[in-house]
KEKE-3310 file (N, C-alpha, C; in steps of 0.2 Angstrom, whole numbers, plus 5000, padded with zeros to 4 digits):
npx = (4972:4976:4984:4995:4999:5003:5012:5022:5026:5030:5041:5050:5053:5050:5053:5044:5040:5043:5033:5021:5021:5020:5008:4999:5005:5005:5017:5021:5031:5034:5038:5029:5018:5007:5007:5003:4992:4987:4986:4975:4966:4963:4958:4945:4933:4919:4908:4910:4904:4890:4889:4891:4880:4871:4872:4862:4851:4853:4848:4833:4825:4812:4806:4794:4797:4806:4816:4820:4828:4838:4845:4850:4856:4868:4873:4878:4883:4896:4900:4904:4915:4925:4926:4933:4943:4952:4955:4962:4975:4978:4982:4991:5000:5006:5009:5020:5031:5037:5041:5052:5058:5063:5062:5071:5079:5087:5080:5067:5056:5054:5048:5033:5016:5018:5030:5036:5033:5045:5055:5054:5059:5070:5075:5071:5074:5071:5070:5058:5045:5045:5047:5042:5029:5023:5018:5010:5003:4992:4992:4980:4972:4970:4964:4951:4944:4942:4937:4924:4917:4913:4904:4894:4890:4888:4875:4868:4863:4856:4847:4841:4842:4838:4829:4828:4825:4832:4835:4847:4858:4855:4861:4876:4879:4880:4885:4899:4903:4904:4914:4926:4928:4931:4944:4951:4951:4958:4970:4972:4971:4979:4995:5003:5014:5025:5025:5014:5002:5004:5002:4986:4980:4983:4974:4960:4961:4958:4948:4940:4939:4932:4917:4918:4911:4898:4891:4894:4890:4872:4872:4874:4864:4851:4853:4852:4838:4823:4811:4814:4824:4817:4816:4829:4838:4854:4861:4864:4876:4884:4880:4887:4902:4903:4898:4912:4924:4918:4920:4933:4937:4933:4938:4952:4950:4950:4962:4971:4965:4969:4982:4986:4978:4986:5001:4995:4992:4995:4998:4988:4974:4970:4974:4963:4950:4950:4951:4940:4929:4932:4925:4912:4912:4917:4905:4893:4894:4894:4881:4870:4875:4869:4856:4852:4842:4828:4837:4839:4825:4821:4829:4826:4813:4814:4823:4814:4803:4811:4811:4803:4796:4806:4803:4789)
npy = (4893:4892:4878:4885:4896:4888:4879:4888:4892:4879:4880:4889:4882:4884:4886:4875:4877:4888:4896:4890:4896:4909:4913:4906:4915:4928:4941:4959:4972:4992:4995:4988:4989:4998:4991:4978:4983:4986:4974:4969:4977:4976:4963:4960:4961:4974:4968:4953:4953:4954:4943:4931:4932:4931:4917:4910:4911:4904:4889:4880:4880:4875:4887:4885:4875:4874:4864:4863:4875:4877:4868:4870:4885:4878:4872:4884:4888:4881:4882:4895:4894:4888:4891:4904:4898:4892:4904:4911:4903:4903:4916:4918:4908:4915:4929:4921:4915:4926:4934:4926:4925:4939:4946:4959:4963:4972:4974:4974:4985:4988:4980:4974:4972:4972:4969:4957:4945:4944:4946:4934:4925:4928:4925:4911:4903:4892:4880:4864:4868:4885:4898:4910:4909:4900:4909:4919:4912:4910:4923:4926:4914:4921:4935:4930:4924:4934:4943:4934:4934:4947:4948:4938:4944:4956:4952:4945:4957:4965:4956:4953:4963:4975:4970:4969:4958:4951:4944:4931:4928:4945:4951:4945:4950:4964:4965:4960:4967:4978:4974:4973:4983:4997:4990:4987:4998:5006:4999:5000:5015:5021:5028:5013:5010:5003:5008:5017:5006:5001:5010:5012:5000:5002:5012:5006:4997:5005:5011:4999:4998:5010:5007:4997:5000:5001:4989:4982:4988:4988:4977:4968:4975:4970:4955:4955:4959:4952:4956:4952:4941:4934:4918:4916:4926:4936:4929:4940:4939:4935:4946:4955:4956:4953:4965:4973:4966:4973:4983:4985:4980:4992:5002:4998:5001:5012:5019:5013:5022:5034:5033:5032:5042:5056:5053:5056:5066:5082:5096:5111:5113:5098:5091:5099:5094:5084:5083:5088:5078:5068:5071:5072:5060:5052:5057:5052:5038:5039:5044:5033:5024:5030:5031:5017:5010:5012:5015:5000:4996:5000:4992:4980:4978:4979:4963:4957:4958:4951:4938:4933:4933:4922:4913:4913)
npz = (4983:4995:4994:4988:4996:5005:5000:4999:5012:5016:5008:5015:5027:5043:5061:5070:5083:5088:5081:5085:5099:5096:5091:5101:5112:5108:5104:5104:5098:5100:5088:5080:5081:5073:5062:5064:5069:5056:5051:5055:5052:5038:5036:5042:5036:5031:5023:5021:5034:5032:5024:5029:5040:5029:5026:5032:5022:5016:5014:5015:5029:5041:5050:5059:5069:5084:5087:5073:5069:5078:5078:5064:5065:5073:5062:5055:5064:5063:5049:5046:5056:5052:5039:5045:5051:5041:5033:5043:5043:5030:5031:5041:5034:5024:5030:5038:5028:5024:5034:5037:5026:5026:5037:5045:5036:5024:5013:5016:5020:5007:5002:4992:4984:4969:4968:4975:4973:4965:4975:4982:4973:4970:4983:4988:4975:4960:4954:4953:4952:4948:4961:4960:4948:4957:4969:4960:4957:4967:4971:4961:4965:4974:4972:4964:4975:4983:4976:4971:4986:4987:4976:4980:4993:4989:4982:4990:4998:4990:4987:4997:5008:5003:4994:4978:4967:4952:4936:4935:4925:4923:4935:4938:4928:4932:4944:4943:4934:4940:4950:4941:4931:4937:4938:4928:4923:4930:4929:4912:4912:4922:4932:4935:4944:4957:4967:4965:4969:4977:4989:4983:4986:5003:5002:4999:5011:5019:5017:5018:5031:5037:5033:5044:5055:5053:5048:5058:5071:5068:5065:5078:5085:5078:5082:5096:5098:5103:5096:5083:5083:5092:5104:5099:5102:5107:5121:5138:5143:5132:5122:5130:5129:5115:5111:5117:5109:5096:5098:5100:5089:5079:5085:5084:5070:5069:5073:5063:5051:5058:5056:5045:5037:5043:5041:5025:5025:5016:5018:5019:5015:5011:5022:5029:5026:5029:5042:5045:5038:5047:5061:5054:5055:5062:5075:5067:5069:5082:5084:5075:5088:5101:5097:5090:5093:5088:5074:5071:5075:5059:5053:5058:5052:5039:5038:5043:5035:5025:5027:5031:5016:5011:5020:5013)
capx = (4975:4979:4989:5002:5002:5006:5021:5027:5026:5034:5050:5053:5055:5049:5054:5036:5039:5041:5027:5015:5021:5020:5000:4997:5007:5009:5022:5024:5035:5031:5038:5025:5009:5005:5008:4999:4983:4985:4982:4966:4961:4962:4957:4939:4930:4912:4905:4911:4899:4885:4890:4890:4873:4867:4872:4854:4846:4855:4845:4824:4822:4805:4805:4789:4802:4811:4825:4826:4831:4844:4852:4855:4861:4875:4878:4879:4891:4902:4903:4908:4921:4928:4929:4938:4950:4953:4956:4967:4979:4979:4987:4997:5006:5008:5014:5025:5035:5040:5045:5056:5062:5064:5063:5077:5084:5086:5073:5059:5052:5054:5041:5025:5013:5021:5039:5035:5038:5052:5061:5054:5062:5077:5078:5073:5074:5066:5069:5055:5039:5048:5044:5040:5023:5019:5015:5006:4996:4992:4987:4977:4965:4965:4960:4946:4939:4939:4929:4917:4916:4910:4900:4888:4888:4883:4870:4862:4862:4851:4841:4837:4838:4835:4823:4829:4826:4836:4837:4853:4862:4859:4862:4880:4883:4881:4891:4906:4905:4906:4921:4929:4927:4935:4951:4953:4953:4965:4975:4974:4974:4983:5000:5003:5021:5024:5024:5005:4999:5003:4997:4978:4980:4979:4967:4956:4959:4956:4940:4933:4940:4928:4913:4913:4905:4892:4887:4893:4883:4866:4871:4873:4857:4848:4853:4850:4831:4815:4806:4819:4824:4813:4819:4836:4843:4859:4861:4868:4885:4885:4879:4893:4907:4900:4900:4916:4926:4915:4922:4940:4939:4930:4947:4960:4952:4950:4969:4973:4963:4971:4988:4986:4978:4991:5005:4995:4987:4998:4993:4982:4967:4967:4970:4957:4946:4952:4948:4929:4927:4932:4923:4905:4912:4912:4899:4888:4894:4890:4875:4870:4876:4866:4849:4852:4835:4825:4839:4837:4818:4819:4830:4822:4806:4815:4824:4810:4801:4815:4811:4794:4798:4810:4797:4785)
capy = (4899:4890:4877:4889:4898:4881:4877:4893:4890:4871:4881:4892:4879:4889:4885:4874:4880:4896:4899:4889:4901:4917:4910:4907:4917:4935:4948:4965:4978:4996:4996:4983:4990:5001:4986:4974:4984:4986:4966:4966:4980:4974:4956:4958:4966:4973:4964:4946:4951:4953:4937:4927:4934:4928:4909:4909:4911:4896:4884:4883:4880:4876:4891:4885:4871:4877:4861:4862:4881:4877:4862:4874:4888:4874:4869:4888:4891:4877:4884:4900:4894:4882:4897:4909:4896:4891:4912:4911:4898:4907:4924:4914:4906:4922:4930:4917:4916:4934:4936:4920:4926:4947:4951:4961:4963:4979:4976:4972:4989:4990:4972:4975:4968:4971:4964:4951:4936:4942:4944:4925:4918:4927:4918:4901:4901:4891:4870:4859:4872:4891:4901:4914:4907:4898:4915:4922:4908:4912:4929:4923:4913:4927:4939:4927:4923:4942:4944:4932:4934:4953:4947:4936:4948:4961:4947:4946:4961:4968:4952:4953:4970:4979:4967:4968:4953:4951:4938:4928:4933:4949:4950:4944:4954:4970:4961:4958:4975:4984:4973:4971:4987:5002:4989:4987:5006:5008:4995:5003:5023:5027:5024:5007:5009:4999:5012:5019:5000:4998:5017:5010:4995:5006:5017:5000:4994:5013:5012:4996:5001:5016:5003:4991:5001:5002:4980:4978:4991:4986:4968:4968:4977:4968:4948:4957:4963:4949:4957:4950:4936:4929:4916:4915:4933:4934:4931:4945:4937:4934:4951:4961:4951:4954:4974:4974:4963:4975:4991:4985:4981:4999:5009:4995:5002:5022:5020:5013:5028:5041:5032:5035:5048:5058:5051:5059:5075:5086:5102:5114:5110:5092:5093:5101:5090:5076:5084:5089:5072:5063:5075:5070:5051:5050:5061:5048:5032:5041:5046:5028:5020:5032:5030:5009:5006:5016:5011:4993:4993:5000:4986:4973:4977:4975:4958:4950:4955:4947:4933:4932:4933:4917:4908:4909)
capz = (4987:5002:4993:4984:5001:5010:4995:4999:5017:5017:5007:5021:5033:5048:5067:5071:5090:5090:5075:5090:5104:5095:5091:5108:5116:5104:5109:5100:5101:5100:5082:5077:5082:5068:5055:5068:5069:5047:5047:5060:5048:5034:5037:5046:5031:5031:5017:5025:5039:5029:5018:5036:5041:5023:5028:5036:5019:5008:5014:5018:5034:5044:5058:5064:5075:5086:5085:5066:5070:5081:5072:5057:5067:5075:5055:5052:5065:5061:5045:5049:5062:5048:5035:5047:5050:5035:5032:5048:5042:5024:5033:5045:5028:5021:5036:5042:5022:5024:5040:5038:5022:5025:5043:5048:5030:5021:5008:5021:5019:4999:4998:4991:4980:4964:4966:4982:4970:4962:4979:4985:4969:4972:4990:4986:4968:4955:4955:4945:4952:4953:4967:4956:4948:4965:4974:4957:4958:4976:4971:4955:4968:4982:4969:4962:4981:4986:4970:4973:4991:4985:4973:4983:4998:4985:4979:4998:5001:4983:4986:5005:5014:4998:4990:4972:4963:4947:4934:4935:4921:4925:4942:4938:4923:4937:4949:4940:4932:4947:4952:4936:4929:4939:4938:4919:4920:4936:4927:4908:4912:4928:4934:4940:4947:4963:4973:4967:4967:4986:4989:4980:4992:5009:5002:4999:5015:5023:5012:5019:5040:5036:5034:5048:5061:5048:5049:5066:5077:5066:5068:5085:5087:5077:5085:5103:5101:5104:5090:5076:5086:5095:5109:5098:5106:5112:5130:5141:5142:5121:5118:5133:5125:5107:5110:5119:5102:5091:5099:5100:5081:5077:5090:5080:5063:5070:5074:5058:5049:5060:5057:5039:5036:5048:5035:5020:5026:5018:5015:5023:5013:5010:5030:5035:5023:5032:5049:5043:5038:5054:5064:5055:5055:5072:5074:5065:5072:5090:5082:5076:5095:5102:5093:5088:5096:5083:5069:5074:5073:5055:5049:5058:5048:5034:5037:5046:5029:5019:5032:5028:5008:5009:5019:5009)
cpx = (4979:4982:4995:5003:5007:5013:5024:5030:5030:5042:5051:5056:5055:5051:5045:5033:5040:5037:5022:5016:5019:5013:4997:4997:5011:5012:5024:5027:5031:5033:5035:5018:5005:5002:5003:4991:4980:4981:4975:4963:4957:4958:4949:4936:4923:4906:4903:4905:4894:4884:4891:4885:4871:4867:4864:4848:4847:4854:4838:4824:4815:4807:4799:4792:4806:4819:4825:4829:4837:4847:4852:4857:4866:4877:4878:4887:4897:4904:4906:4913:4925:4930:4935:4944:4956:4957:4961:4973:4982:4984:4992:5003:5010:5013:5021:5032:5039:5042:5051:5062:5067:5066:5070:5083:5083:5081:5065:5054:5050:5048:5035:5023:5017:5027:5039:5038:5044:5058:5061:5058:5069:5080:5078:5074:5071:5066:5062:5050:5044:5043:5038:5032:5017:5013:5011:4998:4991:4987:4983:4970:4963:4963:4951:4940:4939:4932:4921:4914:4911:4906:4893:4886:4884:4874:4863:4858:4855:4847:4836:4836:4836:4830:4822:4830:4828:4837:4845:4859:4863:4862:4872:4883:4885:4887:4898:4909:4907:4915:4928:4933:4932:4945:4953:4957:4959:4972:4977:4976:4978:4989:5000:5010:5019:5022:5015:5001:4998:5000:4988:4979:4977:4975:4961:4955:4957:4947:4935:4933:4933:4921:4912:4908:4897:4887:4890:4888:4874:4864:4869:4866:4852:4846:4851:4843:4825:4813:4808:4820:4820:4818:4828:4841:4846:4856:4866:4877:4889:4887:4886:4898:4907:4902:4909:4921:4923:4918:4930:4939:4937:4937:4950:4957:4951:4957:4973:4972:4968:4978:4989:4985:4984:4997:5004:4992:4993:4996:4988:4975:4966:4967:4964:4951:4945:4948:4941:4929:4928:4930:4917:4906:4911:4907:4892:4889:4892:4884:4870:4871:4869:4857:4849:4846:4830:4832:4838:4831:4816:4822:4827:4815:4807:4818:4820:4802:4803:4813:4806:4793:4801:4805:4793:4788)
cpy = (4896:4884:4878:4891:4893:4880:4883:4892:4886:4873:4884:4889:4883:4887:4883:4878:4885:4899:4896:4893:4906:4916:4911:4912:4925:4941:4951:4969:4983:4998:4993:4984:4992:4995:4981:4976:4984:4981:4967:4970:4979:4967:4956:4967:4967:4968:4954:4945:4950:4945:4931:4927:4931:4920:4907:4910:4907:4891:4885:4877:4879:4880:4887:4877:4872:4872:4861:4870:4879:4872:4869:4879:4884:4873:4878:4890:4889:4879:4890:4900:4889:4888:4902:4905:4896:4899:4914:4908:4899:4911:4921:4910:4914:4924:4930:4919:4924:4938:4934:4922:4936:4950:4953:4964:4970:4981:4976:4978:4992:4984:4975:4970:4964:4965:4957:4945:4937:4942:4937:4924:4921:4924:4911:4900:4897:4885:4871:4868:4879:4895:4906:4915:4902:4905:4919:4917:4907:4919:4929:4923:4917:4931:4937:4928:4933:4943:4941:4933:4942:4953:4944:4939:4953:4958:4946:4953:4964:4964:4953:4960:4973:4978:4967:4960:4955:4944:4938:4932:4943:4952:4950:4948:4962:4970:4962:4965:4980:4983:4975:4977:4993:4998:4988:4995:5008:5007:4999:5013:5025:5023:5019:5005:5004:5001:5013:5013:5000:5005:5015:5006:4996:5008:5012:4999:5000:5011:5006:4995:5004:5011:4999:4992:5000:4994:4980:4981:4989:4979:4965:4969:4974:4960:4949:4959:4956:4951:4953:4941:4931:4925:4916:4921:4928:4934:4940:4943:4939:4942:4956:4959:4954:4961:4973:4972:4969:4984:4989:4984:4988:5004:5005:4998:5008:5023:5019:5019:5032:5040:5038:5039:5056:5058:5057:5064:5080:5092:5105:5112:5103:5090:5093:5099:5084:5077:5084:5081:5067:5064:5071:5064:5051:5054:5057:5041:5033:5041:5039:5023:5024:5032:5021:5007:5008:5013:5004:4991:4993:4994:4980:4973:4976:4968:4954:4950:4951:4939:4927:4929:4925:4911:4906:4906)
cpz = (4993:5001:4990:4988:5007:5006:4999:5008:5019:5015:5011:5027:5040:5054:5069:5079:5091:5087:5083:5096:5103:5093:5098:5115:5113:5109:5104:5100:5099:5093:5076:5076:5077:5062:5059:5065:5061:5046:5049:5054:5044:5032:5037:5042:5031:5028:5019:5032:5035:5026:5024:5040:5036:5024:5029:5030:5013:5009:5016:5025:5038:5049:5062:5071:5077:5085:5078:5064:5073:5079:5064:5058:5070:5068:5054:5056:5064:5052:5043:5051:5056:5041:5037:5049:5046:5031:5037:5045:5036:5026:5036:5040:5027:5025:5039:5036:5022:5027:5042:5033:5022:5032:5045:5043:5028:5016:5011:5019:5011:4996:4999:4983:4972:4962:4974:4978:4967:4969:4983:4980:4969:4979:4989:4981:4966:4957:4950:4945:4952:4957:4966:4955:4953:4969:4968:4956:4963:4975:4965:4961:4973:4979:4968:4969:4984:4983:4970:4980:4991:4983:4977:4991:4996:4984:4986:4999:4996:4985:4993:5009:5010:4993:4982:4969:4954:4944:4936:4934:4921:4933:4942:4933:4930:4942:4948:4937:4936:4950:4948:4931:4929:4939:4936:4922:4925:4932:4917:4907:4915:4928:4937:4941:4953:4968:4975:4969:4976:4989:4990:4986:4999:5007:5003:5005:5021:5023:5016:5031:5040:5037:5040:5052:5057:5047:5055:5073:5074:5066:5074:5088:5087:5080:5094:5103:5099:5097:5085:5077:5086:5101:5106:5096:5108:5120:5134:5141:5135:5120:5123:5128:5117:5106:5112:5112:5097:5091:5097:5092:5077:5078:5087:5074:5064:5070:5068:5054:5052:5058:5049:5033:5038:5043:5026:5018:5024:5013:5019:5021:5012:5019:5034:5030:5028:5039:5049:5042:5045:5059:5063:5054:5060:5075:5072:5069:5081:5089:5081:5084:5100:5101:5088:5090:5089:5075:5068:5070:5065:5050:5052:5054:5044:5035:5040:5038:5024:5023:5028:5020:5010:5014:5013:5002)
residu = (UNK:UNK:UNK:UNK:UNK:UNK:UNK:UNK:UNK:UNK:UNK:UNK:UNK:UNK:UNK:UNK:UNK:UNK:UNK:UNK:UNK:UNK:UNK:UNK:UNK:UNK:UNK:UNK:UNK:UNK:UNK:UNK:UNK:UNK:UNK:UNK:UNK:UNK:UNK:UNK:UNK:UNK:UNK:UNK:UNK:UNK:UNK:UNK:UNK:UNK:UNK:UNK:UNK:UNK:UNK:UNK:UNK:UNK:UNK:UNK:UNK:UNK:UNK:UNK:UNK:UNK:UNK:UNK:UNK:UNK:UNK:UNK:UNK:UNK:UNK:UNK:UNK:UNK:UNK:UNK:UNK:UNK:UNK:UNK:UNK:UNK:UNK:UNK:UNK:UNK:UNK:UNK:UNK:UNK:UNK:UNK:UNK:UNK:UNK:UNK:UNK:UNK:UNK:UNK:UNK:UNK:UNK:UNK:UNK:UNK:UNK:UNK:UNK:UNK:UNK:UNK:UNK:UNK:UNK:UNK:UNK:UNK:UNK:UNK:UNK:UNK:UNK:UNK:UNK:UNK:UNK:UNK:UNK:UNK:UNK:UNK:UNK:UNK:UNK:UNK:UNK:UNK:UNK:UNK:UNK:UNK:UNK:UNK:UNK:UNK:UNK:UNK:UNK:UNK:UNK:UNK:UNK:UNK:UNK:UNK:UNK:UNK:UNK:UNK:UNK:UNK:UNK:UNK:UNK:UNK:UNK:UNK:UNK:UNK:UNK:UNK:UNK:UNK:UNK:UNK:UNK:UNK:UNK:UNK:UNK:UNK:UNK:UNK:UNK:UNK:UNK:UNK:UNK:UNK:UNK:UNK:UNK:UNK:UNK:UNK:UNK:UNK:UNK:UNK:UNK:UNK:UNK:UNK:UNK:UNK:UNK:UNK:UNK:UNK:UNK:UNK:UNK:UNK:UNK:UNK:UNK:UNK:UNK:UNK:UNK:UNK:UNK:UNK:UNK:UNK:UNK:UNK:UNK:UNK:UNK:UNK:UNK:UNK:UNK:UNK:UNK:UNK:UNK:UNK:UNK:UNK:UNK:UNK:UNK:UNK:UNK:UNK:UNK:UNK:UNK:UNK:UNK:UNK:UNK:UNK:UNK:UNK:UNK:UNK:UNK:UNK:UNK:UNK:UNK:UNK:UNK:UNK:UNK:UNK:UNK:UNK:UNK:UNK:UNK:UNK:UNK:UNK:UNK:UNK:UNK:UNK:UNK:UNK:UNK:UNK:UNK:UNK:UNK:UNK:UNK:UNK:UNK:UNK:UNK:UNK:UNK:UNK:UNK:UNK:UNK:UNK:UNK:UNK:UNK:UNK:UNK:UNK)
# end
């Protein structure tokens, strides 16, 4: 994936100093903010947390030392920090390609999934590799890695807070079924115009905005309380910080939602579904911040049993 987004990238020939300025130094208009908050949205998915917390349990560990605890949380963070990069520099290709190729143009607003490589091959055109098959092969391995990335977060999640142990095989048959499955059907019964396909798209990334408060406020909880921890709590500093990042990304995916839904609330009844519904969603998410002490302690009983379990 992030060597067809790089080709794609190197065709563009981008201006390197203005790409390191606008990194450093971002500047938005007010006709960009919507589409802005879309990426954060879409990007910083519930499931990757979880599958970032699971780091902690793909190798065995002696807890009973405290330095061979914190030599493998420094190798966790650095792999961490080296994945998100790596996922930075992915969208930043991406990004850059289609800015360089479209910004400003009259097709800008007509590019979407479907037809996106057929307007790169009409920009660069074709030569020995064409552009075409470059960006399909781009989206090949970014479907792959979502999948799997789904997959072994599903796979943590059954095995450790939920404690289902499953052989292998099947384990991956369920897996793969879940992903694999509803997209045959998407793909062989319902319309798959351009338009619907990009429609499906937001709803997906609506679908997983809707989630994060759901692993961030139980995370946070959970890394700040002694009982779970132990000495390796956040500090005060870590944990202010930690909330304030954890709220701005909760208000960038509310705003996203409201944008969205706002757009496609028409009708008095689908309306005022929409309204009921984002009443008892924030309603619960208060509800949750509010009561995270007693939340908290019931998942800490469970992961310090998963704990316990992968000790032994």
């Amino acid at each position: 994936m992030a060597f067809s987004f790089a080709w794609l990238f190197g065709e563009t020939k981008p201006n390197g100093v203005e790409l390191l300025i606008g990194i450093l130094i971002p500047k938005l208009s007010s006709k960009t903010i919507q589409q802005a908050v879309g990426v954060v949205g879409c990007i910083i998915m519930p499931h990757n947390v979880f599958l970032h917390s699971a780091l902690v349990q793909s190798r065995e560990i002696d807890r009973s030392k405290i330095g061979r605890v914190r030599e493998a949380l420094n190798y966790y963070s650095i792999e961490s920090t080296v994945a998100l990069i790596i996922s930075f520099i992915i969208n930043l290709f991406v990004m850059t390609v289609f800015a360089k190729a479209f910004y400003g143009t009259d097709v800008a607003n007509s590019i979407g999934l479907l037809n996106a490589g057929s307007y790169l091959q009409e920009k660069y055109g074709g030569g020995l590799f064409p552009i075409l098959y470059i960006w399909g092969i781009g989206l090949l391995a970014a479907g792959q890695s979502s999948t799997i990335t789904g997959t072994y977060a599903g796979q943590f999640i059954m095995g450790g807070f939920l404690n289902l142990r499953l052989k292998k095989w099947l384990r991956a048959l369920i897996t793969r079924s879940c992903a694999i499955v509803p997209t045959m059907i998407v793909a062989l019964v319902f319309d798959t115009s351009e338009e619907t396909l990009d429609v499906m798209n937001e709803w997906l990334n609506v679908l997983q905005s809707i989630q994060i408060p759901f692993a961030l406020v139980p995370l946070l909880y959970l890394v700040s309380k002694e009982e779970v921890m132990g000495i390796f709590k956040i500090g005060p500093v870590i944990k202010v910080i930690s909330w304030l990042v954890a709220a701005l990304v909760i208000a960038i995916n509310g705003y996203l939602l409201l944008q969205f839904f706002s757009s496609e609330a028409s009708g008095l009844l689908f309306g005022s579904v929409i309204s009921a519904f984002t009443v008892v969603y924030v309603a619960f998410i208060m509800y949750l911040v509010s009561r995270g002490i007693t939340f908290s302690n019931w998942l800490g009983f469970l992961q310090s049993k998963t704990l316990t379990n992968s000790g032994n």
